[in-house]
BAMI-228728 format. One record per residue: x, z, y of N, C-alpha, C in turn; residue in one letter. Coordinates in steps of 0.001 Angstrom, whole numbers. Each point is the difference from the previous one (the first is absolute). Layout:
+---------+---------+---------+---------+---------+---------+---------+---------+---------+--------+
|     n_x |     n_z |     n_y |    ca_x |    ca_z |    ca_y |     c_x |     c_z |     c_y | residu |
+---------+---------+---------+---------+---------+---------+---------+---------+---------+--------+
|       X |       Z |       Y |       X |       Z |       Y |       X |       Z |       Y |      A |
...
+---------+---------+---------+---------+---------+---------+---------+---------+---------+--------+
END
This chain:
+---------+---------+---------+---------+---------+---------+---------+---------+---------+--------+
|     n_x |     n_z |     n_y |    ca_x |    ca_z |    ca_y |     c_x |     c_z |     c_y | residu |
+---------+---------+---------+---------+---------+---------+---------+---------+---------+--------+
|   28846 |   40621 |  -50830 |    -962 |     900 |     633 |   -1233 |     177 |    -874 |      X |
|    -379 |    -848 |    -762 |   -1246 |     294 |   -1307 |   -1215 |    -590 |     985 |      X |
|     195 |   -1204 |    1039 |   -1248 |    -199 |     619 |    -355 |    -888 |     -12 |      X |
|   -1448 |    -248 |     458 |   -1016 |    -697 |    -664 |    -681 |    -597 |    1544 |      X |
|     -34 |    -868 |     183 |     159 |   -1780 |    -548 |    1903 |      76 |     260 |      X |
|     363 |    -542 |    -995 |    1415 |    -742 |     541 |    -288 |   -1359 |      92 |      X |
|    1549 |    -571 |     559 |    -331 |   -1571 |    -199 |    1995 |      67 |    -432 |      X |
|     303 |   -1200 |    -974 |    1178 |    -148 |    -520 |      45 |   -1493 |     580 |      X |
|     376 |    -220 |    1047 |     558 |   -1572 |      23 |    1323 |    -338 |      26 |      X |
|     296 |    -767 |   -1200 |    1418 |    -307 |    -353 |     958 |    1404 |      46 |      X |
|     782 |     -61 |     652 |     566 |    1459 |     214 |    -236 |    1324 |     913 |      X |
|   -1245 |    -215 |     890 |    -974 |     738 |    1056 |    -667 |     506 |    -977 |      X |
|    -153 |    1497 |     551 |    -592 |     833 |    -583 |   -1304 |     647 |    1280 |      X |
|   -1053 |    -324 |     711 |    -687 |     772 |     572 |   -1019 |     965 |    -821 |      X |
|     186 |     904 |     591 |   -1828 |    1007 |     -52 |      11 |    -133 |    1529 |      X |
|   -1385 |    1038 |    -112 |    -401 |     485 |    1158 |   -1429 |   -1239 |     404 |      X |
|   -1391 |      84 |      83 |    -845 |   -1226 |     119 |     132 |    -445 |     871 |      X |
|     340 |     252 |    1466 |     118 |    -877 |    1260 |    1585 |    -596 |    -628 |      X |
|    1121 |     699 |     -89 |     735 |   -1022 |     213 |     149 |   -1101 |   -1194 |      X |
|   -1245 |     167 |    -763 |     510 |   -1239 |   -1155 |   -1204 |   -1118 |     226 |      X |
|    -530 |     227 |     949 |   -1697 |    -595 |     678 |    1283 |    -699 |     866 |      X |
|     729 |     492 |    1095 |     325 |    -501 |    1269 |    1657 |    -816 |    -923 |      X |
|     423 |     154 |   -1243 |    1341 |    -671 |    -154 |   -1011 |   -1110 |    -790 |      X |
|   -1321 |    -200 |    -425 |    -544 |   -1213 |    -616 |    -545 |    -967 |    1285 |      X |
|    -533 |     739 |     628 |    -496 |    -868 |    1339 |    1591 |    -509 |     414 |      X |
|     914 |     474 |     167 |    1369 |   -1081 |     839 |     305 |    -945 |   -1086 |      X |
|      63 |     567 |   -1019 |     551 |    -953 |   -1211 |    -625 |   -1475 |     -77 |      X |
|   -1900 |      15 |     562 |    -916 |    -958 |    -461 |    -511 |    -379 |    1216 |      X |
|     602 |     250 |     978 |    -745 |    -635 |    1466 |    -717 |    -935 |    -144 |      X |
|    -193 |    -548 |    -984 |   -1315 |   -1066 |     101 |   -1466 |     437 |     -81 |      X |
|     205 |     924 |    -736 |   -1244 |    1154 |     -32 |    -436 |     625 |    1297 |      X |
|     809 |      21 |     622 |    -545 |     364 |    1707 |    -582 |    1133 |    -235 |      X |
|     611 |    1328 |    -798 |    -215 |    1170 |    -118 |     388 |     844 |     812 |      X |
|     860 |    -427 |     994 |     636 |     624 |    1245 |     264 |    -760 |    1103 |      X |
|     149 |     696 |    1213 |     537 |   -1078 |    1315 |    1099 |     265 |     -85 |      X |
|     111 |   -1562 |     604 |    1475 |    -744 |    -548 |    1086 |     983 |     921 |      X |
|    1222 |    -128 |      36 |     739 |     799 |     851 |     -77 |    -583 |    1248 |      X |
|    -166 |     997 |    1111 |     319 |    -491 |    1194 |   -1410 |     -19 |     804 |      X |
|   -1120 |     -98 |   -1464 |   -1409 |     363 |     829 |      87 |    1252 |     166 |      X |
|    -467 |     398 |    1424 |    -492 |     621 |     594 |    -846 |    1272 |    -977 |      X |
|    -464 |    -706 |   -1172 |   -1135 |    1237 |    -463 |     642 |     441 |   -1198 |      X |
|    1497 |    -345 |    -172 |     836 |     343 |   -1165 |    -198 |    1807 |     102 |      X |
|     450 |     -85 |    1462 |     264 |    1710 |      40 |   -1238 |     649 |     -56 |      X |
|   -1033 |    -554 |    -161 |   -1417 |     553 |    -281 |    -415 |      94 |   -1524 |      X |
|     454 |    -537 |    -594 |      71 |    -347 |    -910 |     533 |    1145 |    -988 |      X |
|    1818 |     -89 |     624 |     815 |    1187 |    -603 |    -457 |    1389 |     425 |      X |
|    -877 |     152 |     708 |    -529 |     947 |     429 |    -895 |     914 |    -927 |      X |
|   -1270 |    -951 |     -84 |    -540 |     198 |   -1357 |     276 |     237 |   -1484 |      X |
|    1337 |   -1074 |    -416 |     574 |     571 |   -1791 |     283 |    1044 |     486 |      X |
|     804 |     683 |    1529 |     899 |    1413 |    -381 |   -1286 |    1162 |     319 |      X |
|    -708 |    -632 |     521 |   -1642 |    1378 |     794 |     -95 |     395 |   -1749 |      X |
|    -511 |   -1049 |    -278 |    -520 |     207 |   -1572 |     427 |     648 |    -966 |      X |
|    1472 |    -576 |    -136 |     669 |     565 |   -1255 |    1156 |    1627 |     485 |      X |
|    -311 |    -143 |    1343 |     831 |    1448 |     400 |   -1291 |    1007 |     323 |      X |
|     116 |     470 |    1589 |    -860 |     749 |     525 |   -1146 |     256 |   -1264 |      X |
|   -1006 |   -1401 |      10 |   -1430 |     214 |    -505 |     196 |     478 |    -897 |      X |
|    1045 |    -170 |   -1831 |      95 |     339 |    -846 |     339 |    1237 |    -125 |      X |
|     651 |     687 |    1244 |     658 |    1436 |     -72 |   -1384 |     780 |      12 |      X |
|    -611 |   -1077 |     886 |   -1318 |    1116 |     414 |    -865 |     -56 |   -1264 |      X |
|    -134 |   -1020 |    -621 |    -715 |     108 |   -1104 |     379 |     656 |   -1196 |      X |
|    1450 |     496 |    -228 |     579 |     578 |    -805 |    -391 |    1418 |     234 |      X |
|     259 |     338 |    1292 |    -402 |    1270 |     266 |   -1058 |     432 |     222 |      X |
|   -1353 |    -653 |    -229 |   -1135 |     392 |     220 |    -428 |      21 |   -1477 |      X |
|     470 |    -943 |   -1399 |    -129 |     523 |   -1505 |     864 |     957 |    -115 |      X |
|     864 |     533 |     692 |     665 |    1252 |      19 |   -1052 |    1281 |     493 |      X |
|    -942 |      10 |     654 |    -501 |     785 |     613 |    1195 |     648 |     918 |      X |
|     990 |    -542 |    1019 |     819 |     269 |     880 |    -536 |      47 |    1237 |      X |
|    -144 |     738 |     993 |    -709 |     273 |    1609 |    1153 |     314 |     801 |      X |
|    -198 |   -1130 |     505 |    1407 |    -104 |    1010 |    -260 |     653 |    1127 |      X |
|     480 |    1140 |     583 |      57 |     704 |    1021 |     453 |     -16 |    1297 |      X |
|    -688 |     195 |    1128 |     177 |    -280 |    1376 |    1615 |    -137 |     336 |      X |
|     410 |    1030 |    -612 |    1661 |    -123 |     346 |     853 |    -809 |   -1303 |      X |
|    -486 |    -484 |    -718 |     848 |    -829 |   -1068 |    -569 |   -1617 |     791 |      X |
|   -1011 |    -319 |     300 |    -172 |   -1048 |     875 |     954 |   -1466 |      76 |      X |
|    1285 |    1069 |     547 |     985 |   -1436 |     750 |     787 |     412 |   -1384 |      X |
|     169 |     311 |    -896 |     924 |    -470 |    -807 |    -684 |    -623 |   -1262 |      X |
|   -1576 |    -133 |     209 |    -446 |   -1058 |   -1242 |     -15 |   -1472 |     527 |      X |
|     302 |   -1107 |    -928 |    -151 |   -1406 |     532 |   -1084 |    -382 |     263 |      X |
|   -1043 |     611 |       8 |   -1837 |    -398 |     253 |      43 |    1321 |    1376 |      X |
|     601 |     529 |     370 |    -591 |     811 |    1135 |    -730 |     575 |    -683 |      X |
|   -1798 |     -79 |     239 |    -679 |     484 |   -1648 |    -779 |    -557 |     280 |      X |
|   -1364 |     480 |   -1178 |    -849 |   -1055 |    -355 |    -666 |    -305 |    1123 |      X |
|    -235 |     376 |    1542 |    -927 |    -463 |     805 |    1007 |   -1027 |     616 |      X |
|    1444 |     110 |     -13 |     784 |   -1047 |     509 |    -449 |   -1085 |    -715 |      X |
|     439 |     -20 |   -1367 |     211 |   -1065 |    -444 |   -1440 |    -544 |     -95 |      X |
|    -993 |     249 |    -336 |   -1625 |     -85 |     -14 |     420 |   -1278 |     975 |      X |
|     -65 |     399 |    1345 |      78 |    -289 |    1354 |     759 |   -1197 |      67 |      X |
|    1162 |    -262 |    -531 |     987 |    -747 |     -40 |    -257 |   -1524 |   -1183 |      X |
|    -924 |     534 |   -1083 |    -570 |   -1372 |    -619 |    -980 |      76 |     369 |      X |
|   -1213 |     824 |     739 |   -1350 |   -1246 |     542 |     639 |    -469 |    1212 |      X |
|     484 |     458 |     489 |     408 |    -796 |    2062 |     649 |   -1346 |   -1043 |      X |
|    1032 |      52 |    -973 |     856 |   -1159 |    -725 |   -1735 |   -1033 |    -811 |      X |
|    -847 |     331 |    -836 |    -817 |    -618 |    -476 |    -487 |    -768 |    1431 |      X |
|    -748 |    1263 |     652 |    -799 |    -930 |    1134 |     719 |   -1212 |     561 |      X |
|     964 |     134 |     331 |     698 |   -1273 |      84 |     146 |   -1138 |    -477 |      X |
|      67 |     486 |   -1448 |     -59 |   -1080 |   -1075 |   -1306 |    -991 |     225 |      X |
|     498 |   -1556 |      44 |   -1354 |    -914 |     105 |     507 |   -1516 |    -770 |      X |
|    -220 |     264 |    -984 |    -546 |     775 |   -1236 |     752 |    1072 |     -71 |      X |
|    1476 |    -524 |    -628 |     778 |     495 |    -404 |    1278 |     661 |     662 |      X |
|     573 |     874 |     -59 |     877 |     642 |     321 |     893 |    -927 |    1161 |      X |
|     176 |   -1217 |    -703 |    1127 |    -798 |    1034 |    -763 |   -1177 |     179 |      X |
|   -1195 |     378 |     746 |   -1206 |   -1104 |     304 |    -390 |    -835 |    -884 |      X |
|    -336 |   -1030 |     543 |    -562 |   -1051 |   -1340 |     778 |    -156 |   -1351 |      X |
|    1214 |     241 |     138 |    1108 |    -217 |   -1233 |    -397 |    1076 |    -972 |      X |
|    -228 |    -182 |   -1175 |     169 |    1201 |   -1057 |    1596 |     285 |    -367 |      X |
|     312 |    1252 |    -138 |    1468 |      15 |    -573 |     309 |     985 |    -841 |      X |
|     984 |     -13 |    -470 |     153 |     705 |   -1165 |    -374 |    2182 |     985 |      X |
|     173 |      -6 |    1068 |    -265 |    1158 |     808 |   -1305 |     235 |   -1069 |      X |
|   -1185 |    -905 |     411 |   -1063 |      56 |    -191 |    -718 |     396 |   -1487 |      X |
|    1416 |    -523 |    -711 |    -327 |     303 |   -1499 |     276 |    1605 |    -367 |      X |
|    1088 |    1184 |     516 |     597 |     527 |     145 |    -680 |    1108 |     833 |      X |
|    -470 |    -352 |     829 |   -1561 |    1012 |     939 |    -962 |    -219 |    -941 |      X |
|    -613 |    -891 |    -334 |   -1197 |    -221 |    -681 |    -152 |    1018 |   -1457 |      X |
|    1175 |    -518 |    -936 |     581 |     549 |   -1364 |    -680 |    1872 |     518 |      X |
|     975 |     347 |    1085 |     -25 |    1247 |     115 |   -1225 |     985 |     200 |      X |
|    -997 |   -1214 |    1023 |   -1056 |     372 |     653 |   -1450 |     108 |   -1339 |      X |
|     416 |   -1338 |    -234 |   -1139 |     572 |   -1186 |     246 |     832 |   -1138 |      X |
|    1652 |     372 |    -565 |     189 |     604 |    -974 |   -1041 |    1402 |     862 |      X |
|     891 |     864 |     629 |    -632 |     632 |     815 |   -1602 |      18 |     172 |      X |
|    -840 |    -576 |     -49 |   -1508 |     122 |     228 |    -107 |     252 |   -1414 |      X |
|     367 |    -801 |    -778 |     -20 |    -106 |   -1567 |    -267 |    1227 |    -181 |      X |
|    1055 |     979 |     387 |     537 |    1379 |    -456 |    -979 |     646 |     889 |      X |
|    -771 |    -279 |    1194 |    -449 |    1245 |     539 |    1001 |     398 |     866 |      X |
|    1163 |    -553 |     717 |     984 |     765 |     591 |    -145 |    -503 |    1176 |      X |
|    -989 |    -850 |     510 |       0 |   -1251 |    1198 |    -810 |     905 |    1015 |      X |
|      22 |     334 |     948 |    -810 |     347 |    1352 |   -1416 |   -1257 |     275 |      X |
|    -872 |    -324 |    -285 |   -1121 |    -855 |     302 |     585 |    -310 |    1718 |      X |
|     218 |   -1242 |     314 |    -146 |    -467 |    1692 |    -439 |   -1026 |     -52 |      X |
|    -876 |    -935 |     840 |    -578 |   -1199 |     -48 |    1079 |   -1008 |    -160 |      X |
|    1026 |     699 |     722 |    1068 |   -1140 |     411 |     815 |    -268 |   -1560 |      X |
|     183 |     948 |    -801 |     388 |       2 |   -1023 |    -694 |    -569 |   -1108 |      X |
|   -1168 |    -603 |     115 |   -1573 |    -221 |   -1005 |     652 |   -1246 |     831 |      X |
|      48 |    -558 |    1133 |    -188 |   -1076 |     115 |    1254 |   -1114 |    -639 |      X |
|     888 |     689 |     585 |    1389 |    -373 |    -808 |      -4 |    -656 |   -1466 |      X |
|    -616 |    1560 |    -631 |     145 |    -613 |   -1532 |    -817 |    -897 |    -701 |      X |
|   -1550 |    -193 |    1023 |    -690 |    -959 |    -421 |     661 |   -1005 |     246 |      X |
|     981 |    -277 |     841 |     429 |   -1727 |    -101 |    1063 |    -202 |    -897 |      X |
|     514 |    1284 |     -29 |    1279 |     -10 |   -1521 |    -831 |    -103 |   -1027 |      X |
|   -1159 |     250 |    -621 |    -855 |     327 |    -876 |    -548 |   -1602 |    -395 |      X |
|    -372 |    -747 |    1096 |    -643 |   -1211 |      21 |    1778 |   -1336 |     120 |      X |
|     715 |     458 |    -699 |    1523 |    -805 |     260 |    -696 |    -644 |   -1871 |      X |
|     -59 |   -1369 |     198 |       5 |    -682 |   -1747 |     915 |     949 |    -869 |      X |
|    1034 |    -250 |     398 |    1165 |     311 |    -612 |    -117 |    1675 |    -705 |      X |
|    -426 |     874 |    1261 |    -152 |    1094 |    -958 |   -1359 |     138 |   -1069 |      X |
|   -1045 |    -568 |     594 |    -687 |    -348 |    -999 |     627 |      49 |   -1589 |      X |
|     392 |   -1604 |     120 |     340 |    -370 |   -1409 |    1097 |     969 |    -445 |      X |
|    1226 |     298 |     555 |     364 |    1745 |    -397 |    -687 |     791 |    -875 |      X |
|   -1163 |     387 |    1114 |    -815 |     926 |    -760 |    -656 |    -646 |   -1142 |      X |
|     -15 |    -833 |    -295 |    -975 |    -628 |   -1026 |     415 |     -30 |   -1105 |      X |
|    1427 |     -64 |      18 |     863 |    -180 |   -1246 |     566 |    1498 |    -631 |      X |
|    -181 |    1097 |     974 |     370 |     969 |    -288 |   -1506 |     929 |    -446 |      X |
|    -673 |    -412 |     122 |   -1619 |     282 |    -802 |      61 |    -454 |    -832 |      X |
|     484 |   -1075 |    -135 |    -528 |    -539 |   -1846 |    1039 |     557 |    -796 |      X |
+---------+---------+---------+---------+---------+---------+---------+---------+---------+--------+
END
């Protein structure tokens, strides 16, 4: 497919960033990058890699498209449109306390976050408090810190 991130393990071949986020979190359960199976907030969880990397991305594809989805095209886009989906990650953020699947960080979180700030980055982000608040606690994570630190120098 020519895409970017892959991951090659042994004879596994993934792309796609949620599912190579969500096949490292099962692989490393010690990392507690996901709830375990059987919790309850798994399906909250899977909720988020697919919000993200389906619906939201269509919508974000089609808005650097300059694409205006029309009253009657509606039910056949996967975002409904942008006031759906708008609607559909702050009601999902507000929830979030911190994080997407409560106190747990998970790879979801890396995967919303990645997207959310690429997006502001670019100017493509809608300003909502609920969305400012979010990324300040993704923003204040060590980890992305030192990320960022290494990719500055």
């Amino acid at each position: 497919f020519g895409k970017v991130p892959v991951l090659i393990d042994e004879h596994v071949v993934i792309y796609e960033l949620a599912a190579i986020c969500a096949y490292l979190a099962d692989k490393f359960p010690e990392k507690n990058l996901a709830p375990a199976l059987g919790d309850p907030k798994r399906g909250l969880y899977y909720r988020w890699l697919f919000f993200i990397s389906g619906p939201w991305e269509a919508l974000a594809t089609d808005q650097m498209r300059n694409i205006q989805v029309q009253p009657e095209q509606k039910m056949f886009m996967s975002y409904g449109d942008e006031t759906d989906a708008y609607q559909a990650l702050i009601q999902g953020l507000t929830e979030a306390n911190p994080y997407l699947c409560g106190k747990q960080f998970t790879v979801a979180d890396i995967c919303v976050g990645a997207m959310l700030l690429w997006q502001q980055k670019m100017g493509q982000l809608r300003a909502d408090p609920v969305i400012d608040q979010y990324l300040m606690t993704i923003r204040q994570r060590e980890s992305l810190q030192r990320s960022n630190a290494i990719f500055a120098s």
